[in-house]
C-alpha positions in Angstrom: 46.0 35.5 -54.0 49.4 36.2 -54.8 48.7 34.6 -58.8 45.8 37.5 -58.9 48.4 40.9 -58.1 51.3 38.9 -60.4 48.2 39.1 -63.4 47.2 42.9 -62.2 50.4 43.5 -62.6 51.1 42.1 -66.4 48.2 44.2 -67.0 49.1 47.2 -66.0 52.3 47.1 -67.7 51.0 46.0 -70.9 48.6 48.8 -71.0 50.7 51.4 -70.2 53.9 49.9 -72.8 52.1 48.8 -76.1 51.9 51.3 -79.1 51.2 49.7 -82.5 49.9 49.9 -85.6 47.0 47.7 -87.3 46.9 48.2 -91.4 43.6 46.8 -92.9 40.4 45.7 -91.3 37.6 43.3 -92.3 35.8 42.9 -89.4 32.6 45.5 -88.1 34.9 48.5 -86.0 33.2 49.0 -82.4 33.9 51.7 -79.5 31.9 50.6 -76.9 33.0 46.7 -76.7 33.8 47.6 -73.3 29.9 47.4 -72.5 29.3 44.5 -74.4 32.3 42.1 -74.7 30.4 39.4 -76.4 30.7 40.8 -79.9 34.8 40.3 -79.8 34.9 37.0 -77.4 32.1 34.2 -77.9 33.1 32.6 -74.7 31.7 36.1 -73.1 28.2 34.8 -73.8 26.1 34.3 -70.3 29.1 35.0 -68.6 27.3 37.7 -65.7 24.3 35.1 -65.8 22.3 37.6 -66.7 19.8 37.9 -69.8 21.2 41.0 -72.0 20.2 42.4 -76.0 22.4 45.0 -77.4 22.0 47.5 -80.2 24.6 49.1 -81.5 24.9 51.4 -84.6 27.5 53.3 -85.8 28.6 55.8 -88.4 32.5 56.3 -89.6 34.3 59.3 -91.2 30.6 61.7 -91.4 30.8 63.6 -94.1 32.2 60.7 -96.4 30.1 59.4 -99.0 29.4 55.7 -98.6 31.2 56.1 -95.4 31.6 52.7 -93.2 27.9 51.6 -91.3 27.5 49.6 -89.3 24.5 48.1 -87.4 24.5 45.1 -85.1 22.1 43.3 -82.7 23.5 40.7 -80.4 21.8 38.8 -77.3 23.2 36.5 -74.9 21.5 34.6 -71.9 23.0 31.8 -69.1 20.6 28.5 -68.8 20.5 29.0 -65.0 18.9 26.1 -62.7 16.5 28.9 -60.9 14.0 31.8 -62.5 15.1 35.2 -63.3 13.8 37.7 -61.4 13.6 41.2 -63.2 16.0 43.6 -62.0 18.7 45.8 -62.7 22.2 45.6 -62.2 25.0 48.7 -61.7 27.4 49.3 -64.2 30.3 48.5 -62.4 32.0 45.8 -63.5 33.0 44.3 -60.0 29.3 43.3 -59.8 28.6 42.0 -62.9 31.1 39.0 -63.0 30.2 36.1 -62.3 27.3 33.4 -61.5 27.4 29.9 -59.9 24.0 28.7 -61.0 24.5 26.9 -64.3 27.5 26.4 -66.7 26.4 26.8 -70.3 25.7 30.4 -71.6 23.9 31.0 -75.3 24.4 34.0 -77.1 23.4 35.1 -80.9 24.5 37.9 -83.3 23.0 39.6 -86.6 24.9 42.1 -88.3 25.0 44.7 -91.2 28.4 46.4 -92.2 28.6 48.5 -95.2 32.2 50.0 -96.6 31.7 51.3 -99.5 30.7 49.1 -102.5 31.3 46.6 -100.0 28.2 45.4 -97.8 28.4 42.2 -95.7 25.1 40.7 -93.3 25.4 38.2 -91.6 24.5 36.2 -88.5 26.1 34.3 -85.3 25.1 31.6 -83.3 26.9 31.2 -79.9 27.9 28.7 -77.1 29.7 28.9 -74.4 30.8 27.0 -71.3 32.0 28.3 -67.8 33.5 26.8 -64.8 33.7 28.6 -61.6 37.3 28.1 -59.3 36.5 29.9 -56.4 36.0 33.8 -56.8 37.5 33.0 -60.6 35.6 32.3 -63.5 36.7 30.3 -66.8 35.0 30.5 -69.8 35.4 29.3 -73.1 33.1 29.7 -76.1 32.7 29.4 -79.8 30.4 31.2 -82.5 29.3 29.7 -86.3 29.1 32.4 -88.3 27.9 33.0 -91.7 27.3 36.2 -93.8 26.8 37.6 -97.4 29.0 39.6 -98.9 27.4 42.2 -101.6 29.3 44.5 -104.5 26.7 47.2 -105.1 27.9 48.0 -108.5 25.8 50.3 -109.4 27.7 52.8 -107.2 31.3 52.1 -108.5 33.7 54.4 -110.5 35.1 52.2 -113.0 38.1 53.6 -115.6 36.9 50.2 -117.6 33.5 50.3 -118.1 33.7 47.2 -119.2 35.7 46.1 -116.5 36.0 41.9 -116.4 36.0 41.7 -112.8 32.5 42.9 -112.3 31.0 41.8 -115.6 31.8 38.0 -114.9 31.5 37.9 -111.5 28.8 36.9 -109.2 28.2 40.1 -106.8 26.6 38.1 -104.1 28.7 35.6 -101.8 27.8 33.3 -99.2 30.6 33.0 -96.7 30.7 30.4 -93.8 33.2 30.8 -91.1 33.9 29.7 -86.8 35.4 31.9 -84.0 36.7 30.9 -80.8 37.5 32.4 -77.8 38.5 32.2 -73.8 37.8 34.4 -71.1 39.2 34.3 -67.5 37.3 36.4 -64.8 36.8 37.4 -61.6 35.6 40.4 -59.1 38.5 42.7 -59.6 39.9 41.7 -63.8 39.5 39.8 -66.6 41.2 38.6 -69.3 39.9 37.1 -72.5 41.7 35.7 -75.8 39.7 35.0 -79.1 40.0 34.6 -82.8 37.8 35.1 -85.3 37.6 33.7 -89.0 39.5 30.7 -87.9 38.4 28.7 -91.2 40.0 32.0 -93.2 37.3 31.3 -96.0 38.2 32.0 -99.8 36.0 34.5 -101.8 35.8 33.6 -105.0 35.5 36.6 -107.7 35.3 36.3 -111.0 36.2 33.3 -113.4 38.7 30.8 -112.7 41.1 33.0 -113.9 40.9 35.0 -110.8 42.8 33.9 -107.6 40.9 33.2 -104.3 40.9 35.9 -102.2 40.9 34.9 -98.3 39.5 36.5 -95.1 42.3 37.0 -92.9 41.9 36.1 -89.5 42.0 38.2 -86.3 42.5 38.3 -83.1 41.2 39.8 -80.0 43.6 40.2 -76.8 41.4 41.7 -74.1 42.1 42.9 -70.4 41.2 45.5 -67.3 41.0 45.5 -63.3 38.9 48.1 -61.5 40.2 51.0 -59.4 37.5 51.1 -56.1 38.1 54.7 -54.9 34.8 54.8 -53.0 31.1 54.0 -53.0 30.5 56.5 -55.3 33.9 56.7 -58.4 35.5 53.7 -60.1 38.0 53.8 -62.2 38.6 51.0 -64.8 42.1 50.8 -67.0 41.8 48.4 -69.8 43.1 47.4 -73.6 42.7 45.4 -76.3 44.5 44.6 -78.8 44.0 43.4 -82.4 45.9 42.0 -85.4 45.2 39.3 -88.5 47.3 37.1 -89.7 48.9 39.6 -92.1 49.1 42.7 -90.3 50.6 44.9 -86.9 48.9 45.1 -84.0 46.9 48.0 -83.0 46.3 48.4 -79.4 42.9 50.7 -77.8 44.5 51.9 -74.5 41.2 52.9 -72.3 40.1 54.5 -69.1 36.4 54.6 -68.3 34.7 55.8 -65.1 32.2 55.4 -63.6 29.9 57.5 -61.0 27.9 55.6 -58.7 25.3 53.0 -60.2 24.1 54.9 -63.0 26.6 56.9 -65.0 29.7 57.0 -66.9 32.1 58.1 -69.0 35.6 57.5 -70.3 38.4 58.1 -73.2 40.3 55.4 -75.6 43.5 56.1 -77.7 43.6 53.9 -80.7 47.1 53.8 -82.1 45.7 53.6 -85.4 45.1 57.2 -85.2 42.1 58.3 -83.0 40.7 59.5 -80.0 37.8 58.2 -78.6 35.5 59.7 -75.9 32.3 58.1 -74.3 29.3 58.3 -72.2 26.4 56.9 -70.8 23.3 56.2 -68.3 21.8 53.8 -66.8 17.7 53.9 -66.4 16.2 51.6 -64.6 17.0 48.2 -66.8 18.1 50.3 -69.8 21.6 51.3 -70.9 22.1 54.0 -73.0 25.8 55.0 -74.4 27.6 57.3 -77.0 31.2 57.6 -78.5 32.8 60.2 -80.6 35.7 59.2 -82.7 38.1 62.1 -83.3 40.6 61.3 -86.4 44.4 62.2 -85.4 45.3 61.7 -89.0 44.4 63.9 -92.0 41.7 62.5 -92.6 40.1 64.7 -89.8 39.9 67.8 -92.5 37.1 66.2 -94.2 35.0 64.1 -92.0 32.9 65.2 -88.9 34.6 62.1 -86.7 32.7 58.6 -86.2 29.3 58.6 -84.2 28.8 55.2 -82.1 25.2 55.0 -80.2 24.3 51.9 -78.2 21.2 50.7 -76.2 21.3 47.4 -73.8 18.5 46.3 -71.5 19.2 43.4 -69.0 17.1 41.1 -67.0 17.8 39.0 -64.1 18.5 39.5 -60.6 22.0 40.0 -60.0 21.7 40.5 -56.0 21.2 36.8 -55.2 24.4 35.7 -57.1 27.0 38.5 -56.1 27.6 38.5 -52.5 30.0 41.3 -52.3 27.6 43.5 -53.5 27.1 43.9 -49.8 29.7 46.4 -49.5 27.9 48.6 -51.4 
């Protein structure tokens, strides 16, 4: 369709033009959202009508004490008309699209992210609703969220020991908060478009003598198209960018590729300032990955880089739902 190469072509462009900065994050930092979409972009839940859970854990700046951590655990499922039947997929994207069977996808999201004296936990709850146009897929999806926000105190430096902030605070918050998000896809892109923190909740420190402070909120612009070279290499430009509501953008430029069903492997440039290489295998239902952050600022003289691991496992038969895997 001659509306597909125009949108192939925006994305190529945009890729290959954006360079921007992002100052300030509040939000978990991932590598690998590439493999599991769902933890930018609610409407991403059930969108492959397959049955996924995802680990992922990740260290930042090694070396650091109280360095970032962060652990999350998300799963997402489509409520499909006929049985799963257990069995892998590749890791291509091309066939892991799309499925007619069913419109609504569910999808949930429990999370640990520590920064210092800063530690937030919290949880997700997701749903999301897909209409297929042909060989095109539109999704659209939204996640209530809540999570606690915890100043360990014991571990800060204060000049004021008697510091008025922490003294007449409460060091435990309750925060509630809603993302949305859209997601177009189909065999050979996708696009997707979300915002998180819509409500931009106020956090409450201190007496009333203290102003509000506010989560800002972001958003998520998301987007790739595979390169089919053979049976055997694929080659998969994508990007996303990210910015709040008070800040730049910062743009991830990647590449990842992929060797026949089981492997692969790719590199991200954050303009923030990093370098990002990956990795991974798939066996049997199982999908193991691994990113190494390499810091282009100074930071690099003291910290050992950021270590990302990931695990998925999937369940469903893709087979019966994507007829051009045929060609493979």
């Amino acid at each position: 369709m001659e509306c597909d190469r125009y949108l192939k072509i925006l994305l190529f462009a945009v890729v290959v033009s954006v360079s921007c900065d992002l100052d300030g994050q509040q939000l978990p930092l991932y590598s690998q959202y590439m493999m599991n979409s769902f933890l930018l972009n609610p409407a991403v839940a059930g969108n492959d009508g397959l049955t996924s859970f995802n680990l992922t854990a990740r260290e930042q700046w090694l070396g650091f004490e109280n360095s970032p951590r962060t652990v999350a655990v998300s799963g997402q499922t489509r409520l499909l008309r006929s049985s799963h039947i257990q069995r892998g997929r590749s890791v291509r994207r091309r066939p892991s699209m799309m499925s007619r069977s069913g419109n609504v996808g569910l999808g949930g999201y429990v999370f640990n992210d520590r920064n210092g004296i800063i530690s937030r936990t919290g949880i997700q709850g997701t749903y999301s609703y897909h209409i297929w146009m042909d060989q095109n897929q539109l999704s659209f999806g939204v996640s209530l969220t809540a999570f606690q926000l915890r100043l360990d105190e014991r571990n800060a430096i204060l000049h004021n020991e008697n510091d008025p902030l922490l003294n007449r605070s409460k060091n435990t918050l309750f925060v509630p908060d809603v993302n949305m998000g859209i997601y177009y896809s189909n065999p050979g892109y996708y696009i997707g478009l979300s915002s998180a923190q819509l409500l931009q909740s106020a956090l409450k420190f201190g007496t009333d003598s203290y102003r509000d402070f506010k989560m800002l909120r972001h958003y998520y612009f998301t987007g790739g198209f595979g390169l089919f070279l053979d049976n055997d290499i694929t080659i998969e430009p994508s990007i996303m960018l990210q910015a709040t509501s008070e800040t730049n953008i910062q743009a991830d430029l990647n590449a990842k590729f992929y060797y026949g069903d089981d492997y692969w492997g790719g590199i991200s440039y954050r303009t923030s300032g990093a370098l990002i290489m990956m990795g991974g295998v798939k066996v049997d239902r199982f999908y193991f990955g691994y990113a190494f952050d390499y810091a282009l600022s100074t930071i690099r003289r003291h910290s050992f880089g950021s270590h990302e691991f990931m695990l998925s496992v999937k369940f469903g038969d893709t087979a019966r739902r994507y007829r051009w895997l045929n060609r493979y």
